[in-house]
C-alpha positions in Angstrom: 21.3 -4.0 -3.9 18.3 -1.7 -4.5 15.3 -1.4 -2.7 11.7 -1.2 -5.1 8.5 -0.2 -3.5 4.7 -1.1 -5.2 1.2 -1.2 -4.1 -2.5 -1.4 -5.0 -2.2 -4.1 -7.3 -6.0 -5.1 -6.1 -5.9 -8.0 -8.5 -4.8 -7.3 -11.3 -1.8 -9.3 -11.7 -0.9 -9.3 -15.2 0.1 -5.5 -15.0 2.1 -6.7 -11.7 3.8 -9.1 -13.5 4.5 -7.2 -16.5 6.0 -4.0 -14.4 8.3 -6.5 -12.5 9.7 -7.5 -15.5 10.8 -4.5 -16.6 12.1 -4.0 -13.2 14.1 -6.9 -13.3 14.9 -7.5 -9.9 18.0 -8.6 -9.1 19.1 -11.5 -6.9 19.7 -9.2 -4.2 17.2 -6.3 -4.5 14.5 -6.2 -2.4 10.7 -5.0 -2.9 8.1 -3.6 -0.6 4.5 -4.0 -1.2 2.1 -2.2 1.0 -0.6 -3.6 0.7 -3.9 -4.1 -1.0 -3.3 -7.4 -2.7 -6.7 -8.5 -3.0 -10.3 -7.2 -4.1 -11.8 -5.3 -7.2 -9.0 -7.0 -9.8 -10.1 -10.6 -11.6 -7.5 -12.1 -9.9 -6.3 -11.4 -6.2 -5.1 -14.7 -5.3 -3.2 -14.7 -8.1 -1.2 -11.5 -6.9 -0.5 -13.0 -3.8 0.9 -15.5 -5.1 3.2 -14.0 -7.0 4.3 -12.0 -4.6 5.1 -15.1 -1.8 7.2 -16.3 -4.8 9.5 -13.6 -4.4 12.7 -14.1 -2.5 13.4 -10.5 -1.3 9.6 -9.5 -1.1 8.1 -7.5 1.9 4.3 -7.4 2.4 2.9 -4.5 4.7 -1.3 -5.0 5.2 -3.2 -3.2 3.4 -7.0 -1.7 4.4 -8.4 -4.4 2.1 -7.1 -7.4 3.8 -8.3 -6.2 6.8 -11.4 -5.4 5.6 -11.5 -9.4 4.5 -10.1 -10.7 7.9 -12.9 -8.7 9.8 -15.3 -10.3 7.1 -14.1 -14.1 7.3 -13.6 -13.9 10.9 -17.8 -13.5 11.1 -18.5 -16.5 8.8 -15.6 -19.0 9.4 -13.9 -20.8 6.8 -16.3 -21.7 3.9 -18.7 -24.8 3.8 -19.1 -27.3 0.8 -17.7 -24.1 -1.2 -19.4 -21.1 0.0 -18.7 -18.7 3.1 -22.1 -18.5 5.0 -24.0 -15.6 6.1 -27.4 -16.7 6.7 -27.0 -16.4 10.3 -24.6 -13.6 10.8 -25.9 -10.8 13.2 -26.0 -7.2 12.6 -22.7 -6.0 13.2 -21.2 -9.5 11.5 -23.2 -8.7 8.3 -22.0 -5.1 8.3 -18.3 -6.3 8.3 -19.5 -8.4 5.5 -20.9 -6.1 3.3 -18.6 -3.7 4.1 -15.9 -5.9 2.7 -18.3 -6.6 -0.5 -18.8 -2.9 -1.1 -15.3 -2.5 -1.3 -14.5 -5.3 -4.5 -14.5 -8.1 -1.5 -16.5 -10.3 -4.1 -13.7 -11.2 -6.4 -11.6 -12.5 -3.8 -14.2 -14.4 -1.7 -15.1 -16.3 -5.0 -11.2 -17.6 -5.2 -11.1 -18.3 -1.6 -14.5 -20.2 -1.7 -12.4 -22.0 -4.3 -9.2 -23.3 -2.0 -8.9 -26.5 0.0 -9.0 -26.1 3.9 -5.7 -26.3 4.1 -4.9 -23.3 1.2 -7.5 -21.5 3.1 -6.1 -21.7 6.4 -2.3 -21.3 5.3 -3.7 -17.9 3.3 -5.2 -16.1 6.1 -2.5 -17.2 8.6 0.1 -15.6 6.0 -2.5 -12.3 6.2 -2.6 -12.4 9.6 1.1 -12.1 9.6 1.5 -8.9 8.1 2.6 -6.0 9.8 1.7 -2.6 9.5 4.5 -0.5 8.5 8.6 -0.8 7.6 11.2 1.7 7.3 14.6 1.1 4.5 17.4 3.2 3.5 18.4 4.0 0.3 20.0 6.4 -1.9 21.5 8.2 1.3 17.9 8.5 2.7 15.4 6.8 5.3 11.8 6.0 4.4 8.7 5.3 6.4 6.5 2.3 4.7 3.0 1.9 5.5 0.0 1.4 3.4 -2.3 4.6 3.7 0.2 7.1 5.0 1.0 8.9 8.8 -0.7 11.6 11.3 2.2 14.1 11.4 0.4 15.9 14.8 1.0 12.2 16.0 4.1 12.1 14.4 5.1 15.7 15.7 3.8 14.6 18.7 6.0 11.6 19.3 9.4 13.6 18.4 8.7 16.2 20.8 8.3 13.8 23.7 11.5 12.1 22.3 14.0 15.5 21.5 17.0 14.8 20.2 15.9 11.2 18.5 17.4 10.6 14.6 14.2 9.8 13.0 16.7 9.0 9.9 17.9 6.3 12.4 15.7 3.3 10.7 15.1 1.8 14.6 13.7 5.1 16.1 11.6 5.8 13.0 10.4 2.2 13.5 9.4 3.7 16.9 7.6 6.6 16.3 5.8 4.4 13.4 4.6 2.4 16.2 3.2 4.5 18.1 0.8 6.1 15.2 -3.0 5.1 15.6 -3.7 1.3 13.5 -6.3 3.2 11.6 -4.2 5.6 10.6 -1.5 3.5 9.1 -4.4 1.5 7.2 -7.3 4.3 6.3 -5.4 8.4 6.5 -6.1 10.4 3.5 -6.7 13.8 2.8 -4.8 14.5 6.2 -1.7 12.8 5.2 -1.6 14.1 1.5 -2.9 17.6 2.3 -0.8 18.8 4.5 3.1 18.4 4.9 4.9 16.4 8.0 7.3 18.4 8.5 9.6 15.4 8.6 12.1 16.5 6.3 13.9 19.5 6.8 15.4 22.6 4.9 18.4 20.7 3.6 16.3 17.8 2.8 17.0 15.8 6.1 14.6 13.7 7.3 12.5 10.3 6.8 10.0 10.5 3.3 7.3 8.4 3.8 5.6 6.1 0.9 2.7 4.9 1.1 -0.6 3.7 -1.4 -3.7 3.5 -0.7 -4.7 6.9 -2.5 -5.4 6.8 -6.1 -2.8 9.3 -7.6 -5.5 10.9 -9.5 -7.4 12.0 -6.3 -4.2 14.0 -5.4 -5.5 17.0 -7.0 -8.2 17.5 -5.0 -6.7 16.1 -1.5 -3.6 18.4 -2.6 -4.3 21.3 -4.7 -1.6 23.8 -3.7 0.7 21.1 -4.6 2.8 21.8 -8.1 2.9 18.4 -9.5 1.2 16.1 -12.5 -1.4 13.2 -10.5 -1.7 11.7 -13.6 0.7 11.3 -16.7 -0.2 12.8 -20.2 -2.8 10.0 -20.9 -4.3 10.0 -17.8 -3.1 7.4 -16.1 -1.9 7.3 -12.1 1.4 7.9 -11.8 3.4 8.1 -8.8 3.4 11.8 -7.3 6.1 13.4 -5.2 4.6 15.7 -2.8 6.3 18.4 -0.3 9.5 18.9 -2.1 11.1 22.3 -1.8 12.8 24.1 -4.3 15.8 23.7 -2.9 16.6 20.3 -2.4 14.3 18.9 -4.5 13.6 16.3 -1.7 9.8 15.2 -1.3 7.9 14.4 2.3 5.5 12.1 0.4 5.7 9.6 -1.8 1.8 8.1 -3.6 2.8 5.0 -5.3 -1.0 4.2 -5.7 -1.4 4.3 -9.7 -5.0 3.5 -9.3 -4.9 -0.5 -10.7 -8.4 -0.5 -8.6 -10.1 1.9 -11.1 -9.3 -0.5 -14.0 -8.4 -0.4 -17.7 -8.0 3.1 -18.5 -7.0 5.5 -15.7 -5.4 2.1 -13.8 -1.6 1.4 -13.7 0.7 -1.0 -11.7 3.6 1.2 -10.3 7.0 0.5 -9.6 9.4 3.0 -7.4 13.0 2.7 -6.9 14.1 4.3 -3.4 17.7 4.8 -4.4 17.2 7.3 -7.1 13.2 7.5 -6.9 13.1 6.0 -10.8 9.5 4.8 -11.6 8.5 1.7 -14.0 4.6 0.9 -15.1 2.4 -1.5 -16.5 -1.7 -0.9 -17.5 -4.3 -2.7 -16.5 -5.7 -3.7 -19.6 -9.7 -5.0 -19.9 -10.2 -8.1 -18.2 -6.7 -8.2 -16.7 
């Protein structure tokens, strides 16, 4: 059994599809996807759907989809086809049009779209999804969550706790619980500019993975960092960040391959935790 990681699809399932082909997933393998389904791509009901046909698949929210439940929770299910916002308040248009600024439009066209019954058995699915995971693999533990972790809160949490295994998958689970929401959903440049300090010397201690971050933008969120954001065309990639010399063991893992930016820069990534072997698909014009 072997455990895949992917995220950011926003949409554009045909790259999706195509990269988890040439995974090939086995009957027993299982895949993480944290997060950002939805928005920006042609087709973000389409990725959810493929995704809740997979057997082994594990879906973490993503700042997107709670952008979209914060949005739909001010309208209400649509009416005769159309979500209505002719009488929304202030603060209920704001989460509105804060959802349509971020690529909101392209999924609130496919939802205006379902039956009441689709609609209401999609957001309760959304509703569902937590907000991080932890695995083991390839004789290491990893922290799953869409936008990344506050190591101070992190830090934080393993002082008050000495002596806790954070490589234990349930007291990782722990200290992942007690990060801020907003953190989980939203970090950026102080997750990837700065090391946890999770992992030690001999390369001991929980790597986390998350999305959410365009690989691209790593070299400006981490420029003392010796690694390639993008591959020779580039594309996003995924980027291992805080490895030291001498294990060769990362901190952080960006499996973000910027699929929202499009054709072009925009990939679909696949990571394999055991031995941290990538697989990609582009998001081609239109798809």
């Amino acid at each position: 059994m072997a455990v895949y990681v992917t995220s950011d699809a926003h949409g554009h399932v045909r790259a999706l599809d195509e990269v988890l082909e040439r995974v090939s997933l086995g009957a027993g393998d299982e895949l993480y996807v944290l997060g950002d389904l939805i928005d920006r791509g042609p087709d973000p009901l389409g990725v959810v759907s493929l995704v809740r046909s997979l057997p082994n698949a594990h879906v973490l929210l993503g700042n997107h989809e709670d952008l979209m439940m914060l949005a739909v929770a001010r309208t209400g299910a649509p009416k005769d086809g159309a979500f209505d916002i002719s009488g929304l308040d202030y603060d209920a248009f704001t989460d509105w049009m804060n959802w349509m600024q971020n690529g909101g439009a392209a999924t609130s066209e496919q939802l205006e779209r379902l039956s009441a019954e689709e609609y209401a058995d999609f957001l309760g699915w959304v509703a569902g999804l937590p907000l991080y995971a932890t695995a083991t693999a390839g004789g290491h533990t990893f922290a799953l969550c869409h936008a990344g972790i506050s190591a101070g809160a992190a830090l934080e949490w393993a002082g008050v706790h000495a002596g806790e295994d954070l490589e234990d998958p349930a007291v990782l689970a722990q200290m992942l619980a007690a990060q801020q929401r907003d953190d989980l959903l939203w970090i950026r440049a102080e997750f990837w500019g700065v090391s946890t300090t999770l992992v030690d010397a001999n390369g001991h201690g929980p790597i986390v993975v998350a999305g959410h971050t365009p690989s691209p933008l790593l070299s400006v969120l981490a420029p003392n960092e010796d690694v390639a954001c993008v591959n020779e065309e580039g594309k996003g990639t995924v980027v291992e960040l805080g490895a030291s010399a001498a294990t060769g063991v990362p901190d952080r893992i960006d499996v973000d391959c910027a699929a929202a930016s499009g054709a072009g820069p925009g990939r679909v990534g696949v990571l394999r935790l055991d031995d941290l072997e990538t697989w990609f698909a582009d998001v081609r014009e239109g798809e």
